[in-house]
C-alpha positions as CSV (number, residue, x, y, z in Angstrom):
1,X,112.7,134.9,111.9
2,X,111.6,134.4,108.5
3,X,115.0,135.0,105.7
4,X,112.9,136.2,102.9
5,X,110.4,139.5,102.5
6,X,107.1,139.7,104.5
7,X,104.2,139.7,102.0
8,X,103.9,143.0,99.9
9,X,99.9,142.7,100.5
10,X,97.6,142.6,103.0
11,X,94.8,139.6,103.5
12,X,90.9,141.3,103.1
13,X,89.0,137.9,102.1
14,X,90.0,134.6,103.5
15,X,88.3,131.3,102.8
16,X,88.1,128.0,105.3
17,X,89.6,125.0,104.9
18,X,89.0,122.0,106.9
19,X,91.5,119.0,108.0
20,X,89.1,115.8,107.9
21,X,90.2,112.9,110.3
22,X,92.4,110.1,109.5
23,X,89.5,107.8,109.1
24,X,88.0,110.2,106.9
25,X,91.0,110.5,105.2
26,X,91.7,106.6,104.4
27,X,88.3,106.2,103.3
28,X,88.9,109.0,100.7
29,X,91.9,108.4,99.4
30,X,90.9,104.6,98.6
31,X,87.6,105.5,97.3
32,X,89.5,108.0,95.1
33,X,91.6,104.9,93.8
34,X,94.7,106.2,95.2
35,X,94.9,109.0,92.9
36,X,95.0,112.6,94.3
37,X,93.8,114.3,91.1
38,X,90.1,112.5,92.1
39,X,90.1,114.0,95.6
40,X,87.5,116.5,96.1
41,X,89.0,119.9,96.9
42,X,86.6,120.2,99.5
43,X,88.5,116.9,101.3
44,X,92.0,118.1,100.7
45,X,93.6,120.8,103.8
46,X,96.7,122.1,102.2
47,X,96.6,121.2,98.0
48,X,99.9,121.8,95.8
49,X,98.4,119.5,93.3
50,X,99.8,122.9,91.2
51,X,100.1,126.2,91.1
52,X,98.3,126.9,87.9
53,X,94.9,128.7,88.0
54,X,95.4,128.2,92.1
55,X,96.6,132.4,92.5
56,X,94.6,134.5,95.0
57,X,93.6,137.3,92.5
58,X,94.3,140.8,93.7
59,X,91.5,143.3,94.7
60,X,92.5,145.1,91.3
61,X,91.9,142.0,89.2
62,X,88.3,141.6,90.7
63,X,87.6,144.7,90.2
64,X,88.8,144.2,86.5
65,X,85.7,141.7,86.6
66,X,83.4,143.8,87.1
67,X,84.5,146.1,84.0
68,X,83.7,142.5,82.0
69,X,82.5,143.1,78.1
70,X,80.3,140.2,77.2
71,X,80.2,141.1,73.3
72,X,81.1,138.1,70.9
73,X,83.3,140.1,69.0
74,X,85.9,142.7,69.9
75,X,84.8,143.3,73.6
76,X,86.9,146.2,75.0
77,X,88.7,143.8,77.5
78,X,90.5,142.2,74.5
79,X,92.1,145.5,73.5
80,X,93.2,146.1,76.9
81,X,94.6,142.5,77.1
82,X,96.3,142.8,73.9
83,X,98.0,146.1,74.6
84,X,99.6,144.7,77.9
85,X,100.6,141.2,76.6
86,X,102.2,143.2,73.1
87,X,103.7,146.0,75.5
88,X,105.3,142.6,77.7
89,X,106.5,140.7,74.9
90,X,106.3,142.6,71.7
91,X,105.1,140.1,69.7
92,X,103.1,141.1,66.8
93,X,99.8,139.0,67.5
94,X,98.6,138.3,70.5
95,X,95.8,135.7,70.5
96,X,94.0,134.4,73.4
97,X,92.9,130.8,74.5
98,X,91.0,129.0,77.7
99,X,95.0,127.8,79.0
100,X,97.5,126.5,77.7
101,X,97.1,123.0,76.8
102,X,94.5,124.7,73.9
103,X,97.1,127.0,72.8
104,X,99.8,123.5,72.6
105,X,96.7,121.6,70.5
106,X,96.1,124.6,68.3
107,X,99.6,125.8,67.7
108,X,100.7,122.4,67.3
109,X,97.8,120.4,65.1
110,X,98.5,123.7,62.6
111,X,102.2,122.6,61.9
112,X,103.3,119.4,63.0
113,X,103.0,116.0,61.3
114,X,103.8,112.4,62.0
115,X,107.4,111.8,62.2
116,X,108.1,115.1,63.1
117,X,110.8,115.8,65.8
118,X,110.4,119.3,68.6
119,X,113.2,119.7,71.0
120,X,113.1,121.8,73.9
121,X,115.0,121.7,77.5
122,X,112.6,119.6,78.9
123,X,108.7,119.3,77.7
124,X,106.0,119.3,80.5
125,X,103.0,117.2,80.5
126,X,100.7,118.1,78.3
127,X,103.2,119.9,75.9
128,X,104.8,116.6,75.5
129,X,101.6,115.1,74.9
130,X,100.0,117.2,72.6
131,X,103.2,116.7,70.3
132,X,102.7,112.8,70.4
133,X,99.3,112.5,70.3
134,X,99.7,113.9,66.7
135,X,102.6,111.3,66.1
136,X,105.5,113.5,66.3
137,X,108.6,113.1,69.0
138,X,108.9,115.3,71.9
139,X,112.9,115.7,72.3
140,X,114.9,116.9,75.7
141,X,118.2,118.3,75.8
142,X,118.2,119.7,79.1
143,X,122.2,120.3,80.6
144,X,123.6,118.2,82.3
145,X,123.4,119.9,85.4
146,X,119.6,120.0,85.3
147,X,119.2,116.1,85.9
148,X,121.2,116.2,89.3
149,X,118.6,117.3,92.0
150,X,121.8,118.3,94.0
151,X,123.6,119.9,92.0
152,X,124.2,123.3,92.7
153,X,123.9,125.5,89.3
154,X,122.2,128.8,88.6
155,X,120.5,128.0,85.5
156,X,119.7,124.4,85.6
157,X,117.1,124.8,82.8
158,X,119.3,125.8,80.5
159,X,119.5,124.1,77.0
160,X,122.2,122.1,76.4
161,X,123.5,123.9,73.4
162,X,126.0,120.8,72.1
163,X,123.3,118.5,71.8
164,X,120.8,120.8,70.5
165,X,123.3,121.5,67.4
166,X,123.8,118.0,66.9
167,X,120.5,117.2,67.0
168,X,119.2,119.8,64.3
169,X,122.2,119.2,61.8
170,X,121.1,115.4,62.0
171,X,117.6,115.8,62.0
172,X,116.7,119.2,60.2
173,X,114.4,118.1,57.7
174,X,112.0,116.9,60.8
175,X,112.5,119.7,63.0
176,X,110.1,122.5,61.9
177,X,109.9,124.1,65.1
178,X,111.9,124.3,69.0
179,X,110.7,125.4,72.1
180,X,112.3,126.2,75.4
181,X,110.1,126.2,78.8
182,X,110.8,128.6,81.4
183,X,111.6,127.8,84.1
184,X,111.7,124.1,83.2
185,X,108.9,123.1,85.3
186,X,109.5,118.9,84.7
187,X,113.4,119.8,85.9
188,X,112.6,121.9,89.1
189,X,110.8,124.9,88.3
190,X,114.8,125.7,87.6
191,X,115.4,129.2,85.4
192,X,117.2,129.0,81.5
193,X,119.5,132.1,81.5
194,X,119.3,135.1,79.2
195,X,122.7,134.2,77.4
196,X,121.6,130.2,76.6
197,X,118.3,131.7,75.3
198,X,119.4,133.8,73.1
199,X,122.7,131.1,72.0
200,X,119.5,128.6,71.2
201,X,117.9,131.3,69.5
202,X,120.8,131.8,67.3
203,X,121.3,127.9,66.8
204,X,118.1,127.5,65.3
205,X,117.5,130.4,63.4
206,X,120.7,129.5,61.6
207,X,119.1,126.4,60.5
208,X,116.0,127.6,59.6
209,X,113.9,126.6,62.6
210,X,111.6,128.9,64.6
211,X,111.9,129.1,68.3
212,X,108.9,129.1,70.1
213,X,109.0,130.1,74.5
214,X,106.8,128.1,76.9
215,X,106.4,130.8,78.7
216,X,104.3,130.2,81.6
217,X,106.9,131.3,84.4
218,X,108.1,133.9,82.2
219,X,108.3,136.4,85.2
220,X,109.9,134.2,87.5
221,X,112.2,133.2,85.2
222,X,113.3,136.7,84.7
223,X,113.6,137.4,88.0
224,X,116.3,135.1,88.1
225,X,117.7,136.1,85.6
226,X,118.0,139.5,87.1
227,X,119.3,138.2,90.2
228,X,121.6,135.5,89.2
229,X,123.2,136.7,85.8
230,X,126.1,138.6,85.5
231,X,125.5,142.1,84.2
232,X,121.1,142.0,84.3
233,X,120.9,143.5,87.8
234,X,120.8,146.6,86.6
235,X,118.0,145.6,84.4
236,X,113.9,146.0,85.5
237,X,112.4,142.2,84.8
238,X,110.4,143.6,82.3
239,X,113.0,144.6,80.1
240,X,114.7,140.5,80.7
241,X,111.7,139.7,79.6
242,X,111.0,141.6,76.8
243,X,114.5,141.1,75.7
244,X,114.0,137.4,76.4
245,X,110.7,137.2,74.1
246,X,112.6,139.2,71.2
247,X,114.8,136.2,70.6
248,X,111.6,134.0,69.7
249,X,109.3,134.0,67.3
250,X,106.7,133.3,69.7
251,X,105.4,132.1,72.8
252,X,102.8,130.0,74.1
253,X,101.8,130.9,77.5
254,X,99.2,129.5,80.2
255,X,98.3,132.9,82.3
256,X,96.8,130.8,85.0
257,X,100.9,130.7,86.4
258,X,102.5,134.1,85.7
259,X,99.2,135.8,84.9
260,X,98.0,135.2,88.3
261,X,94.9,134.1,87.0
262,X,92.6,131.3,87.3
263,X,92.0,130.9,83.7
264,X,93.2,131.7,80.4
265,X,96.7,132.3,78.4
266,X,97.8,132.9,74.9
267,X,100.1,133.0,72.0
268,X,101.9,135.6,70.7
269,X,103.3,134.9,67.5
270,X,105.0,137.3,64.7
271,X,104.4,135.0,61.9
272,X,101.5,135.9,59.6
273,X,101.2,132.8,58.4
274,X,101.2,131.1,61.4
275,X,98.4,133.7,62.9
276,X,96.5,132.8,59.6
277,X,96.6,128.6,60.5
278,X,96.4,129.6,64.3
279,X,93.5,131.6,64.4
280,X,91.5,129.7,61.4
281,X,91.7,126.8,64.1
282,X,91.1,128.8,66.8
283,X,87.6,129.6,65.2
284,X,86.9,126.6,64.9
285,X,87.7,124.7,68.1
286,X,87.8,127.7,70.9
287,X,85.8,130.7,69.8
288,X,86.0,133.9,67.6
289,X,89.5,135.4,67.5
290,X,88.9,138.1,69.8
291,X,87.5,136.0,73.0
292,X,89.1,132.5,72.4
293,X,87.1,130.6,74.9
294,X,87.5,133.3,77.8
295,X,85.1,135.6,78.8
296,X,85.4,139.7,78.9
297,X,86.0,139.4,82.9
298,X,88.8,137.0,82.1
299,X,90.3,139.0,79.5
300,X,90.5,141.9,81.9
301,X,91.9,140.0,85.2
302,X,95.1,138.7,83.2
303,X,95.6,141.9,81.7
304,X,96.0,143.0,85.3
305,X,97.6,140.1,86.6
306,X,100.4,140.0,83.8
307,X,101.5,143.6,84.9
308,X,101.0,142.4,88.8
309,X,103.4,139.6,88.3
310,X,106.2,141.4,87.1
311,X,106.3,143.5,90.0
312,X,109.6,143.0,91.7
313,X,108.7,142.7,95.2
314,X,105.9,140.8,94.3
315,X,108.6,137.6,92.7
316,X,110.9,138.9,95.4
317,X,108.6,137.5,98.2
318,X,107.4,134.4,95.8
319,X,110.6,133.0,95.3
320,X,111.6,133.8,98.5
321,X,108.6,131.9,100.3
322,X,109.7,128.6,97.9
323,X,113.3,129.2,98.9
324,X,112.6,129.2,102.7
325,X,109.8,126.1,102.5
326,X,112.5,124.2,100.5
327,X,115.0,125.3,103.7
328,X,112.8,124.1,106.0
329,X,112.5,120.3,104.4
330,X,115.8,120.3,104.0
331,X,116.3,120.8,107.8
332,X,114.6,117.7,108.5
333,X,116.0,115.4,106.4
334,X,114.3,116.2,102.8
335,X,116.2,115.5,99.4
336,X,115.0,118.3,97.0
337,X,116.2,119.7,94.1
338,X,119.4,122.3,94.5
339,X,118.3,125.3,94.4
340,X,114.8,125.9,94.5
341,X,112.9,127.2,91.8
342,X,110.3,129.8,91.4
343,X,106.9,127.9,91.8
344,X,107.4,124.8,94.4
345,X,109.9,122.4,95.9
346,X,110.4,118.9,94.4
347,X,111.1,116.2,96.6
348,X,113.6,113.9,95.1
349,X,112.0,110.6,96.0
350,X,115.0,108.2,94.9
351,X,116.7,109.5,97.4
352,X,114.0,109.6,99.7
353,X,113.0,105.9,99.5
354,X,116.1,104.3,98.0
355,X,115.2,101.0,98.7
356,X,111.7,101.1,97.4
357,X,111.5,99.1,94.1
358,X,110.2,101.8,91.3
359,X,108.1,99.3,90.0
360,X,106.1,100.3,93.1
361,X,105.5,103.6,91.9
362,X,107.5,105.1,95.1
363,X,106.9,108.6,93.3
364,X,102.9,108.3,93.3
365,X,103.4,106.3,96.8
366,X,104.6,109.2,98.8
367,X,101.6,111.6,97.7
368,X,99.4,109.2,98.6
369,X,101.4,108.9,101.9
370,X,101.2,112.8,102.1
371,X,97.5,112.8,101.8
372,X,96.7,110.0,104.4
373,X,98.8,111.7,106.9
374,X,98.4,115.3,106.6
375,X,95.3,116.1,103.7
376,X,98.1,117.2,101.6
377,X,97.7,117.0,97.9
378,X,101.2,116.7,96.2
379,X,101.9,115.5,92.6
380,X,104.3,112.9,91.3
381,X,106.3,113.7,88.2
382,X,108.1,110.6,87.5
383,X,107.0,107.1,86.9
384,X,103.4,107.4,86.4
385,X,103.6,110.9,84.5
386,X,106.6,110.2,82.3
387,X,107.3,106.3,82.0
388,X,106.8,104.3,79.1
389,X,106.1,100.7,77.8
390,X,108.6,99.0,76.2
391,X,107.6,96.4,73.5
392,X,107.9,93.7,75.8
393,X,105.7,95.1,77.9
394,X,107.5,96.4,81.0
395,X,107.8,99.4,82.3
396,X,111.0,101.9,80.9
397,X,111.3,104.3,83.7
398,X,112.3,108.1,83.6
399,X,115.6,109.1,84.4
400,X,113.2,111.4,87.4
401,X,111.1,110.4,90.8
402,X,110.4,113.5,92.1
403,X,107.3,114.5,94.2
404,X,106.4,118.1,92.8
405,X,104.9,120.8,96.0
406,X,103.4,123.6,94.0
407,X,102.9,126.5,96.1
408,X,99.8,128.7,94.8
409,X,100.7,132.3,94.4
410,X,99.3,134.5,97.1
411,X,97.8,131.6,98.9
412,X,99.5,130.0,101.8
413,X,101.8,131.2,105.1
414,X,104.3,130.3,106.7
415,X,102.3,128.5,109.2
416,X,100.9,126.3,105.9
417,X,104.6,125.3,105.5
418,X,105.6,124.8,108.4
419,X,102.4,122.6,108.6
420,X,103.6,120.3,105.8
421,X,106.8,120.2,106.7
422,X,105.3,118.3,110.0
423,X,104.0,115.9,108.2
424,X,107.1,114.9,106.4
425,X,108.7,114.8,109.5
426,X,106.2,111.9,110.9
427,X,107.1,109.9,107.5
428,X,110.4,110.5,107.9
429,X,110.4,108.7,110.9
430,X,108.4,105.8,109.7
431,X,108.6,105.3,105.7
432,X,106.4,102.5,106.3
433,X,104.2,104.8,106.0
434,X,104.9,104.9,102.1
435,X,103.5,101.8,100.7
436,X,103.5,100.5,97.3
437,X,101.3,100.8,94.6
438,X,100.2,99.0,91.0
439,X,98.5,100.4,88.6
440,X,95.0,98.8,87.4
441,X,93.7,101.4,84.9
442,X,95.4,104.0,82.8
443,X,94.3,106.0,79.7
444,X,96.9,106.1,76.3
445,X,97.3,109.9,76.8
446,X,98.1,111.8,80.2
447,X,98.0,108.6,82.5
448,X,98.4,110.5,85.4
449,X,95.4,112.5,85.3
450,X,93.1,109.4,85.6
451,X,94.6,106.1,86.1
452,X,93.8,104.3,89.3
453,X,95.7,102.3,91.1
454,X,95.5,99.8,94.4
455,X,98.1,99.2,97.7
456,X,100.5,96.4,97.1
């Protein structure tokens, strides 16, 4: 019997997907260089590369699509979009861009300068990397509790508030803005809770600093809220949500997560002169303020999706379906991160392979391993996303090896799991199976996404 709520939807449309042979399989993987991200998605059986822009869109949202206005400026869609996201946030401007990563560049580029310092919980990928690439520091101050994978805490993405106090009385005058990311997606997919938002809030608004929300789990992150914080029960997730936004000045959000869409985002700001900077650059690098790189159709499907996702029984049966695949590793012999978050499971790989050297990648190793044996795609965060060069030239590694499954909303069954699960059983039994990798090419910025590597 499955322990979390049968899916509130019923399957119309279906699409095939094909498990190639082993053979097949090895001859992909090494013509890909060993690096998932150049698979072709035709090649790969079950893929939680990630769950952003992956959602199965709803019959509503299609139908959105066909309501599509293609004018250049002020198509209808845009009002409608702007209504919900205000209505959902109650920010004052509500801009749109392609995802998120353009939002990051263009929010970013307008205020930060070399030497400048942003801390958050924990920065993701490309957040992290849009603040360096324009020579500013990228700062983490997750708890304590959110660098144990099995430790046991409710809100493991919360801010550690000490440190983040510290930090701004020593560095103010190079702090001109903070972020938090909910849920922390580099941490677990793990939830920040309404209380340490708002305490962070107060922190740096004392000081002078905006607060800005990464907000593209917004709704799951709400959920738990809802169900894990003493006295929000009673509260709808919309209202966490909205009461969660109202302690920011605004929010950068990639809609292809919690807008259950396969493009798009935004940011909402309150901030005139930011909207000034923003949308001047917005003009100039993603399209006229009103259509910021999407299309009409676009518009229209995350204005649906954004009200789909905070549908209760909706996140009830999302973060139950992560909760239960997580269960099921665990069963066999699985070290993931304690408790499950609201997008995927994350394999903690140290403990996994303790005695593989990390200088063998043993992160980027076992999705390679995953898509040899099963035509799984998986994604490492550890080593080969977050590890840096020291001036001698050797690798400083992450305090994190984690293997990150991303389950696509509305996507996969049980039966997919269960599948997966299989196959981490078989290397389980024979780690061998896991073999060692060096890298032999790797771009300055966001190494992961095209570096290549070869077996040791």
């Amino acid at each position: 019997m499955i322990d979390f709520p049968a899916e509130p939807y019923r399957i119309k449309t279906v699409e095939s997907i094909r498990l190639n042979s082993r053979d097949d399989r090895e001859r992909i993987i090494k013509g890909a260089r060993f690096n998932v991200f150049k698979i072709p998605a035709a090649d790969i059986y079950i893929d939680f590369l990630t769950d952003s822009g992956t959602s199965a869109m709803s019959d509503n949202q299609w139908a959105g699509l066909l309501t599509g206005d293609e004018s250049y400026a002020g198509c209808k869609n845009y009002f409608h979009f702007e209504e919900t996201i205000r209505d959902i946030t109650g920010f004052k401007h509500i801009i749109p861009v392609h995802q998120g990563r353009a939002g990051e560049h263009i929010f970013y580029s307008s205020i930060l300068k070399p030497g400048d310092k942003v801390p958050s919980n924990t920065h993701f990928d490309t957040t992290r990397a849009n603040i360096e690439y324009l020579g500013a520091e990228a700062v983490d101050l997750l708890i304590d509790e959110g660098k144990r994978p099995d430790c046991i805490h409710p809100f493991k993405g919360n801010m550690n508030l000490e440190k983040l106090e510290a930090f701004v009385e020593a560095n103010r005058a190079k702090v001109p803005v903070a972020t938090i990311t909910v849920t922390n997606n580099t941490g677990g997919g793990q939830p920040a809770s309404l209380e340490n938002i708002k305490k962070t809030s107060e922190i740096l608004h004392a000081h002078g600093i905006p607060f800005i929300i990464d907000a593209c789990r917004y709704a799951e992150n709400s959920y738990f809220i809802k169900m894990r914080e003493p006295g929000q029960g009673k509260h709808s997730v919309k209202e966490i949500a909205r009461e969660m936004f109202s302690y920011s000045d605004g929010c950068i959000m990639s809609a292809k997560k919690d807008g259950l869409a396969n493009i798009g985002g935004f940011i909402g700001l309150n901030r005139d002169d930011w909207h000034e900077m923003v949308t001047n650059k917005m003009t100039l690098v993603e399209g006229f303020r009103t259509y910021g790189g999407l299309a009409g159709r676009d518009l229209e499907a995350i204005a649906r999706g954004m009200v789909e996702a905070l549908d209760e029984e909706y996140l009830a049966h999302r973060t139950g379906q992560v909760k239960s695949f997580g269960e099921i590793l665990k069963e066999i012999g699985i070290p993931i991160i304690e408790p499950t978050g609201g997008h995927a499971v994350f394999v903690d790989v140290l403990s996994f392979l303790p005695d593989m050297p990390r200088e063998l990648l043993s992160g980027w190793a076992l999705t390679v391993a995953l898509y040899r044996e099963g035509g799984i795609r998986a994604v490492e965060i550890g080593t080969v996303m977050f590890g840096k060069y020291g001036k001698d030239g050797k690798m400083i590694f992450p305090p994190i090896e984690y293997v990150r499954l991303a389950v696509p909303r509305r996507v996969y069954t049980e039966s997919h799991l269960k599948y997966v699960a299989g196959v981490f059983k078989r290397i389980t039994a024979n780690k061998k199976m896991v073999r060692g990798l060096r890298i032999t090419y790797e771009p300055k910025f966001l190494r992961h996404f095209a570096a290549e590597f070869e077996e040791v």
